[in-house]
LOFI-295338 format. One record per atom (N, C-alpha, C, CB): x, z, y; residue in three letters. Coordinates in pm, whole numbers, plus 32768, in hexadecimal, padded with zeros to 4 digits. Glycine has a CB too. Layout:
XZYAla...
END
This chain:
69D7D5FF1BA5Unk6967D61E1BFBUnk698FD5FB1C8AUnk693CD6B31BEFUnk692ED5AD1CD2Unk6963D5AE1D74Unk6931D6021D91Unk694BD5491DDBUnk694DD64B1E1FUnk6949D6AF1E5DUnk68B9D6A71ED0Unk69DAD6BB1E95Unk6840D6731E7FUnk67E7D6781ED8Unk6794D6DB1EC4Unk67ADD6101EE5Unk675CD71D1F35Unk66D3D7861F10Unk6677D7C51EFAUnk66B7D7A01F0DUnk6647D75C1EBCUnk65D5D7531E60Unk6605D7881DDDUnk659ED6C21E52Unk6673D7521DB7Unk66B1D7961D3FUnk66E8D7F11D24Unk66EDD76E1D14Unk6707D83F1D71Unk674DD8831D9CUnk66EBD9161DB2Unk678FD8381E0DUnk6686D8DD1DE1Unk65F8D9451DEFUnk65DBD94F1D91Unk657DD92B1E33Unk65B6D8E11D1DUnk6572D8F21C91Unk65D6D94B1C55Unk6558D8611C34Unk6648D9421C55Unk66A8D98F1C14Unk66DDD9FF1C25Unk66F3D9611C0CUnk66B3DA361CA8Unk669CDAB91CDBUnk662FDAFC1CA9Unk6690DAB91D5FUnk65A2DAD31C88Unk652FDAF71C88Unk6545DAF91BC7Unk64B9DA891CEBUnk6596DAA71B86Unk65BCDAC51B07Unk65FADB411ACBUnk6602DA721AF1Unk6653DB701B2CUnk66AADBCD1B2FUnk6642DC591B40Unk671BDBAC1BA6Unk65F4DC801BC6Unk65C0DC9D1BEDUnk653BDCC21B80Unk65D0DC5B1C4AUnk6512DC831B4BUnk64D3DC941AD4Unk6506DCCC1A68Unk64B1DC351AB1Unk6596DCC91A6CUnk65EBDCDF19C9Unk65D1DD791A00Unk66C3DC95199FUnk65FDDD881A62Unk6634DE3D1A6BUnk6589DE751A57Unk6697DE831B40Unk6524DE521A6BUnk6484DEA01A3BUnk6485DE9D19ABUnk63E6DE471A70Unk64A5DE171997Unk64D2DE0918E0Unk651CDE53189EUnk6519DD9C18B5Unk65B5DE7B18C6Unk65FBDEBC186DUnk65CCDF591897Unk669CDE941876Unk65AEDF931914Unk6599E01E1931Unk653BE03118C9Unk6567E04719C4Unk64B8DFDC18E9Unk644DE01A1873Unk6457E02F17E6Unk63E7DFD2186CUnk6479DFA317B8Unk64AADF981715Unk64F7E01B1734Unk6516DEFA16D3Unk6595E0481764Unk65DBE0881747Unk65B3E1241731Unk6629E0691791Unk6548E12D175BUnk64F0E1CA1796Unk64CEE1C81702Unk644AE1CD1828Unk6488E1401705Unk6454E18E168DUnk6492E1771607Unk63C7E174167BUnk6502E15A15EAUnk6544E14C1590Unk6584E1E7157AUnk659AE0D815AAUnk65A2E22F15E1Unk65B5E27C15E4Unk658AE312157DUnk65A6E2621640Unk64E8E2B9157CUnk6497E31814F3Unk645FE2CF145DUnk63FBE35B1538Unk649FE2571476Unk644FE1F013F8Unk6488E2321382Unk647CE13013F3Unk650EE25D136DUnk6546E29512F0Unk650FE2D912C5Unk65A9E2C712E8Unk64B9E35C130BUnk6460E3CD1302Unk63D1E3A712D4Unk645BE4111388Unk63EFE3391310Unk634DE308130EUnk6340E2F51266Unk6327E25A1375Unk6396E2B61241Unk639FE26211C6Unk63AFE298117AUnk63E8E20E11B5Unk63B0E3341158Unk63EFE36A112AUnk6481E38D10E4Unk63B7E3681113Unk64CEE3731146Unk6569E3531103Unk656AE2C7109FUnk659DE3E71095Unk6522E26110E6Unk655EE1CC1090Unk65D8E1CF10B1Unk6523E12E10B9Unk6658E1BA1066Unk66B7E16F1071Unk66D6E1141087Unk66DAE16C1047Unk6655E09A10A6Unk6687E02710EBUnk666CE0341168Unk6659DFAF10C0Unk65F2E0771197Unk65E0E0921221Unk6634E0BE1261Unk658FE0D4123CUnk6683E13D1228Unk6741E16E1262Unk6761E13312A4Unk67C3E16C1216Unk6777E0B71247Unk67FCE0551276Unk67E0E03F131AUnk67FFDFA11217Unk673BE00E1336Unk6735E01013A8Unk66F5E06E142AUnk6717DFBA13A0Unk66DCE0D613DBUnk6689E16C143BUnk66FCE1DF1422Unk65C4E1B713E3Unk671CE254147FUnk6759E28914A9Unk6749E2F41433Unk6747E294152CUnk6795E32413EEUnk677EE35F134CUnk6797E3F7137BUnk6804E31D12B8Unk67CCE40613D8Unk67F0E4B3143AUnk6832E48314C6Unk6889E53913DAUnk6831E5101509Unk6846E51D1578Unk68D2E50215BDUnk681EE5861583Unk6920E4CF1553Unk69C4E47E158EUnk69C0E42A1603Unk6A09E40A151EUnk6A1BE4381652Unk6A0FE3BA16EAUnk6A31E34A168AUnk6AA1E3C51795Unk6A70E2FE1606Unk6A58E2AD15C3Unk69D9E27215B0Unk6A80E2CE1574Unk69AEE2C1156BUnk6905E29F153AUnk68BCE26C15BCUnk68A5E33B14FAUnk68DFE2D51629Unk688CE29916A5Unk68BDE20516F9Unk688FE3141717Unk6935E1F216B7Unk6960E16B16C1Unk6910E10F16A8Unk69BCE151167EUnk68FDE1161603Unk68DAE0E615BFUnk6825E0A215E2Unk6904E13E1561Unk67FCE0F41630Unk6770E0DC165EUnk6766E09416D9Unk6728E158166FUnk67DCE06C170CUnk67E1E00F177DUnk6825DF8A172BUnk6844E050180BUnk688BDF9D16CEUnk68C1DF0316B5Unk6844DED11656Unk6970DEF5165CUnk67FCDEE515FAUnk679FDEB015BCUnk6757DE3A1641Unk673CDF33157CUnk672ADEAD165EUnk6682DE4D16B8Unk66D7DE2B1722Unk65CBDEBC1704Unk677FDDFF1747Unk67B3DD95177FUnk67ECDD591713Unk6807DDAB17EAUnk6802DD5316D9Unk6814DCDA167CUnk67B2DC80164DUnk6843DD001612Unk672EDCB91645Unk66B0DC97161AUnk6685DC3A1673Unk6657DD01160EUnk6692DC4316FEUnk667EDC2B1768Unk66B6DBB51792Unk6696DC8517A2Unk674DDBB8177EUnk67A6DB33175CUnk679EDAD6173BUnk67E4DB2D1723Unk6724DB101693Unk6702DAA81667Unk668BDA531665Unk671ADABA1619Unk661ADA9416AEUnk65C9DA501709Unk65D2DA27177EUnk657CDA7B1714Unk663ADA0A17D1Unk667FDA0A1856Unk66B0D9AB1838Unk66D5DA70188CUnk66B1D97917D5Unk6742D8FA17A5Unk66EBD8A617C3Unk6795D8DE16F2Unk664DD86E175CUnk6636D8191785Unk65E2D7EF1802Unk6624D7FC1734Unk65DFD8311860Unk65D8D82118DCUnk6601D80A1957Unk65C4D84718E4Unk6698D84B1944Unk66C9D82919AFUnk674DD7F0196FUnk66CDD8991A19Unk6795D7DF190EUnk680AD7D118DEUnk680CD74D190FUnk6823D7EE184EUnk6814D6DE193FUnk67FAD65D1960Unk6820D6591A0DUnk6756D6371933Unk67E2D6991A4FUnk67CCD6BA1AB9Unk6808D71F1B3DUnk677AD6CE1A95Unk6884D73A1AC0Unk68CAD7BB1AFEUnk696BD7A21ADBUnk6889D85B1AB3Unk69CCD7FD1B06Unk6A45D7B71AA8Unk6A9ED8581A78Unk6AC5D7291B22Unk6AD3D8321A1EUnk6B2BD8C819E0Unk6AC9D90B1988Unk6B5DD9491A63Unk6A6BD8F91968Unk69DED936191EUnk6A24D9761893Unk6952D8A518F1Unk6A7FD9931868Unk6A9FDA29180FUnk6AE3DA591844Unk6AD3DA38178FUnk6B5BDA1318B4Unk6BBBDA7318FAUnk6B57DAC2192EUnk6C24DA391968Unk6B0ADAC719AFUnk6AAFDB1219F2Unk6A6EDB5F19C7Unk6A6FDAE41A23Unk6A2FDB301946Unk69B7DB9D1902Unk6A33DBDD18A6Unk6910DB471891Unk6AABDBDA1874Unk6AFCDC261833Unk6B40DC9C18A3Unk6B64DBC417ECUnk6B68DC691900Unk6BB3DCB61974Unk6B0FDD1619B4Unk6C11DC241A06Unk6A7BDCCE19C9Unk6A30DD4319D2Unk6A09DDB81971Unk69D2DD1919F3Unk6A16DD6A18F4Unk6A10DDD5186DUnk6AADDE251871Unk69FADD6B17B9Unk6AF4DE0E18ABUnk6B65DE4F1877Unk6B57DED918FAUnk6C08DDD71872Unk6B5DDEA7197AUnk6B28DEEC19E1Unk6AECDF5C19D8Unk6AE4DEB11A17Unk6A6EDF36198EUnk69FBDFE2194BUnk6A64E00C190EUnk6955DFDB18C1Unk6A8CDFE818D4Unk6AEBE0411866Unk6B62E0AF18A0Unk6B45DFCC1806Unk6B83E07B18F3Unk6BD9E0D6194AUnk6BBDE12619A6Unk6C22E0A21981Unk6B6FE0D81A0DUnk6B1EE1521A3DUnk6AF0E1BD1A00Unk6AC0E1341A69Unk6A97E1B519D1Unk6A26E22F1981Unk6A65E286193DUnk69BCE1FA1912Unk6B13E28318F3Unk6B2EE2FE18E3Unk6BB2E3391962Unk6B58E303183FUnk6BDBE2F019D0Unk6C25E2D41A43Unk6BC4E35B1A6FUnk6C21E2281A98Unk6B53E32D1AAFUnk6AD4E3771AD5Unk6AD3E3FE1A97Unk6A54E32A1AA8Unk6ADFE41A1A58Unk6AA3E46F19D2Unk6B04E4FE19F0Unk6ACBE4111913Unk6B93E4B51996Unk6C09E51E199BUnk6C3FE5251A18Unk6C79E502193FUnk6C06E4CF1A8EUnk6C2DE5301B1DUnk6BC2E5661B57Unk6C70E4E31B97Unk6B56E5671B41Unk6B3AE5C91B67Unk6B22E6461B27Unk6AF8E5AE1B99Unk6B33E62A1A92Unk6B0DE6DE1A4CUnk6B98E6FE1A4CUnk6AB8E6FB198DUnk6C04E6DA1A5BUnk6C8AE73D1A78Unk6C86E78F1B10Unk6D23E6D31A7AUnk6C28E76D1B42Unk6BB2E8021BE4Unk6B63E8121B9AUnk6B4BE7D21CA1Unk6B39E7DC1B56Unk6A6EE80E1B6BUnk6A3EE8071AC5Unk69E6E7641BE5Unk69CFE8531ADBUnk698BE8711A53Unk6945E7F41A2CUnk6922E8EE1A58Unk696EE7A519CFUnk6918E721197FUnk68ABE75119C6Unk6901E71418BFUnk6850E6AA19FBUnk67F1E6AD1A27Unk678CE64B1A08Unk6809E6B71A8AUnk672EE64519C9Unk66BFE60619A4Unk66B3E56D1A24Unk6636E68B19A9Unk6679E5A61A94Unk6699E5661B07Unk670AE4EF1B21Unk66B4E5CA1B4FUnk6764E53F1B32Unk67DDE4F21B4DUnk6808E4991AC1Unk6858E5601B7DUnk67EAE4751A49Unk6805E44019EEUnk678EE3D319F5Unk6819E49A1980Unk6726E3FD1A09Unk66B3E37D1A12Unk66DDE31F1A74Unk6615E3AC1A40Unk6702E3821ADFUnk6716E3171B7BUnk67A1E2E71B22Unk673AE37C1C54Unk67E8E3121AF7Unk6892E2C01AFEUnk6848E2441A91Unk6954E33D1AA0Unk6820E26E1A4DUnk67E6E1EC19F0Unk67B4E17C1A2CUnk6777E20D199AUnk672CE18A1A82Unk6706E1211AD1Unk675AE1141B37Unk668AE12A1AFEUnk67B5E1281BA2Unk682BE1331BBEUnk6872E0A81B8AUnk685BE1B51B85Unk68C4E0D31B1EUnk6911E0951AD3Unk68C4DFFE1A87Unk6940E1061A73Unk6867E0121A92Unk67FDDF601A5AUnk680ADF351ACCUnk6735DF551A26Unk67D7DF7A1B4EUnk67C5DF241BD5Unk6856DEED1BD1Unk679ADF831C73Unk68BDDF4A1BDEUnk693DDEEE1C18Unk6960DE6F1BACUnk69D9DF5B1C28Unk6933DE9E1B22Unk6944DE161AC3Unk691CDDC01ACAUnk692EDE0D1A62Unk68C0DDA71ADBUnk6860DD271B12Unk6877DD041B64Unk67EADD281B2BUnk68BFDD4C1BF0Unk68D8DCF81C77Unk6954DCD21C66Unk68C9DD411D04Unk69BADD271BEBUnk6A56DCDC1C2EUnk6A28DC391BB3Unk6B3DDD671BEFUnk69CADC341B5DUnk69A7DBB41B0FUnk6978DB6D1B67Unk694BDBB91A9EUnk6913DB711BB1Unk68D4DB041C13Unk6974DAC81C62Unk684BDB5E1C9DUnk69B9DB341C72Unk6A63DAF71CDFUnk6A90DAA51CA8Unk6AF3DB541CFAUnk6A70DAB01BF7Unk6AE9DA5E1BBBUnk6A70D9CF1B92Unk6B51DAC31B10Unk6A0ED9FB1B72Unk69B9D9861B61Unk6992D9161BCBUnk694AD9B91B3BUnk69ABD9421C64Unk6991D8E41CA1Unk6A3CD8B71CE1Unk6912D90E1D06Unk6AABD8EA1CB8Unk6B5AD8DC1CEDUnk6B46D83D1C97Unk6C01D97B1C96Unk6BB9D82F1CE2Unk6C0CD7BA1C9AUnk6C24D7D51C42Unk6C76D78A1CBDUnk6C3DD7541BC7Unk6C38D7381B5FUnk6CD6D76B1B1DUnk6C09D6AA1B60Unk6CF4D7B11ABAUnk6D44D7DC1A8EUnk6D6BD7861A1CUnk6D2AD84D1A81Unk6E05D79419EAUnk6E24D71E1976Unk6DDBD76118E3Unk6EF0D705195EUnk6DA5D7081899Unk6D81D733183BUnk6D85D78F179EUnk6D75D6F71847Unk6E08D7CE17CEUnk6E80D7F51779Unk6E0DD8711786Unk6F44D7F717B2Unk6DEFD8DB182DUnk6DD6D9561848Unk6D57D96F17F8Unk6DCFD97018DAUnk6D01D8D217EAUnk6C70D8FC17A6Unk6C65D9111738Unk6C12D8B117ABUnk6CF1D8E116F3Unk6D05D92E1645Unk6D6AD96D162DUnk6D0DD8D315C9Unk6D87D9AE1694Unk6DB8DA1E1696Unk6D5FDAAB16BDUnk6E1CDA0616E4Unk6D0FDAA216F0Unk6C96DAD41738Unk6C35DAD916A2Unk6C59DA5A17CBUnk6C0ADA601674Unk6BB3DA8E1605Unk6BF5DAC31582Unk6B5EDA1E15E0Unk6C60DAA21583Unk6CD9DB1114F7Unk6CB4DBCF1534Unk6DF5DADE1525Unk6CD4DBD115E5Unk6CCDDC4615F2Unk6C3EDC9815EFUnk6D0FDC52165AUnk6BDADC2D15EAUnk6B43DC7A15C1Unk6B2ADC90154FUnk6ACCDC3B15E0Unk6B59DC2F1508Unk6B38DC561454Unk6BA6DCB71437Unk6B49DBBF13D3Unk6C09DCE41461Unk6C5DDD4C1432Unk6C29DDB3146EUnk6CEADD40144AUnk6BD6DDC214F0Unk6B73DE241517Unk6AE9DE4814B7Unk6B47DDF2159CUnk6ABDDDC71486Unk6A7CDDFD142DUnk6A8DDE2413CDUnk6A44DDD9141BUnk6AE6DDE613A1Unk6B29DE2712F5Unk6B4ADEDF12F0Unk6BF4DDCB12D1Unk6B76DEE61378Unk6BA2DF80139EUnk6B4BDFC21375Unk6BB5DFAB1429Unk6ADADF9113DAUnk6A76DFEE13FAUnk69E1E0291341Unk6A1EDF7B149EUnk6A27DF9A12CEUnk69E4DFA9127AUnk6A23DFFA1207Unk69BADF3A1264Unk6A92DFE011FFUnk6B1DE04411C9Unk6B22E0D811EFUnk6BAEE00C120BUnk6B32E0D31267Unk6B23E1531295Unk6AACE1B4128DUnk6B3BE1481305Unk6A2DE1911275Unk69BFE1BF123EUnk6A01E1EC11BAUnk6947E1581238Unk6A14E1E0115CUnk6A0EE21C10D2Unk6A9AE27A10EAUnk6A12E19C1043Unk6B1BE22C1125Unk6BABE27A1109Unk6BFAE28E117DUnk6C0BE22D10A6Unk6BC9E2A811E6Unk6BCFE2E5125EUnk6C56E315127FUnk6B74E34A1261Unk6CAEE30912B3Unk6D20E34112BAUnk6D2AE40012ECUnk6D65E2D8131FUnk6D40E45312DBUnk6D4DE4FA12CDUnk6D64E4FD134EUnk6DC7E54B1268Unk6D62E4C813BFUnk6DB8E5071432Unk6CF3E519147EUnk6E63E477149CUnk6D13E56D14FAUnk6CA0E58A1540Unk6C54E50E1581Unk6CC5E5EB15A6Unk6C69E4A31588Unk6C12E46615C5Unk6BA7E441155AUnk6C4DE3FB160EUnk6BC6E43B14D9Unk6B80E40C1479Unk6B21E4851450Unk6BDCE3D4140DUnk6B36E514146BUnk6B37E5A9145AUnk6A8CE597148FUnk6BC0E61814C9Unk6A2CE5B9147EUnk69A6E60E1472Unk69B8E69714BFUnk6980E62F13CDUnk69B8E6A41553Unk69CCE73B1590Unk6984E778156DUnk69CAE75A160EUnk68F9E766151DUnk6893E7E41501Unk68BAE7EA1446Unk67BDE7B41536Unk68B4E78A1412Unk68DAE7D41379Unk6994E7B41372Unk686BE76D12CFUnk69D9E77513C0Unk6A56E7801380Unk6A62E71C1305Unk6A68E8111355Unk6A2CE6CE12F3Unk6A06E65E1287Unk6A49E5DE12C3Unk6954E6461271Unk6A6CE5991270Unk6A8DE4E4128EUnk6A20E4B41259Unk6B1CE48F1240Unk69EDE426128DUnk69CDE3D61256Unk6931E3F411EDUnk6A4AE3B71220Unk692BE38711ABUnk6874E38C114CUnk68B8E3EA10E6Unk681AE2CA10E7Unk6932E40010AEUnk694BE437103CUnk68C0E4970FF0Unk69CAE48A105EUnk68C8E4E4106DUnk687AE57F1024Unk67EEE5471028Unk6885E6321092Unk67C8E4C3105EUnk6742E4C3104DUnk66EFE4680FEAUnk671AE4AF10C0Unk676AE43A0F97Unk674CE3FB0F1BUnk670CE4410EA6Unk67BCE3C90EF1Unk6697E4420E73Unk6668E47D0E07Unk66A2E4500D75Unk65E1E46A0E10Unk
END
């Protein structure tokens, strides 16, 4: 990509679009499992309980989703296009429970402060991607290394739905539950 700005605008205004995209999808993914009545395929990608996992899980979907309508638009036009959108997907991911477990080790879990850290955590993803989408061109080694580290993000995130690892982040604070297990008929 040369560094002119026109492109540079379109690809801001791409970005800029992703974060209305993934906040919304992610909101409401948030209740599709419910909705569906406990489908098990819906799991894989809607938040199955109240784990800072699961609430992960409702931001990497609808950026990955996003990725993949983002590709054919700007992927041509931009340079690093999985490093960036991997390093902004990876970004939410750290933040939002960063966010989370510092502030409820003061304060009482807050409805509030978890919505904002969410949109929060999309805004900064999308902007540190636009950094890497409009930077200089990186050797091509990082962009499949970058897409190994999204599909092992997704593989996680579909694995971990059914067999969840026992420790608290995976933990349900209102039933104490992992994972779809208990909601399989």
């Amino acid at each position: 990509m040369n560094s002119n700005l026109p492109e540079k605008r379109s690809i801001l205004w791409y970005e800029m679009i992703g974060m209305v995209f993934i906040i919304l999808l992610g909101s409401m993914l948030h209740f599709t499992f419910e909705w569906s009545g406990n489908q098990p395929i819906v799991g894989i990608f809607s938040a199955v309980n109240e784990s800072v996992w699961e609430h992960l899980k409702i931001a990497f979907w609808p950026a990955l989703f996003y990725l993949i309508l983002e590709y054919r638009f700007i992927y041509k036009k931009s340079n690093n296009f999985f490093v960036a959108k991997t390093l902004g997907i990876y970004s939410i991911m750290i933040i939002i429970p960063l966010i989370f477990y510092s502030y409820t080790a003061f304060l009482e879990e807050s409805l509030i402060i978890d919505i904002g850290s969410f949109i929060f955590a999309i805004i900064i993803g999308q902007l540190a991607s636009y950094k890497l989408l409009t930077f200089k061109k990186f050797a091509n080694i990082f962009e499949q290394i970058s897409f190994v580290a999204l599909a092992v993000l997704a593989l996680a995130f579909v694995v971990f739905t059914f067999y969840p690892p026992q420790v608290s982040f995976f933990q349900d604070p209102i039933t104490g539950e992992y994972g779809i297990v208990n909601h399989l008929h």
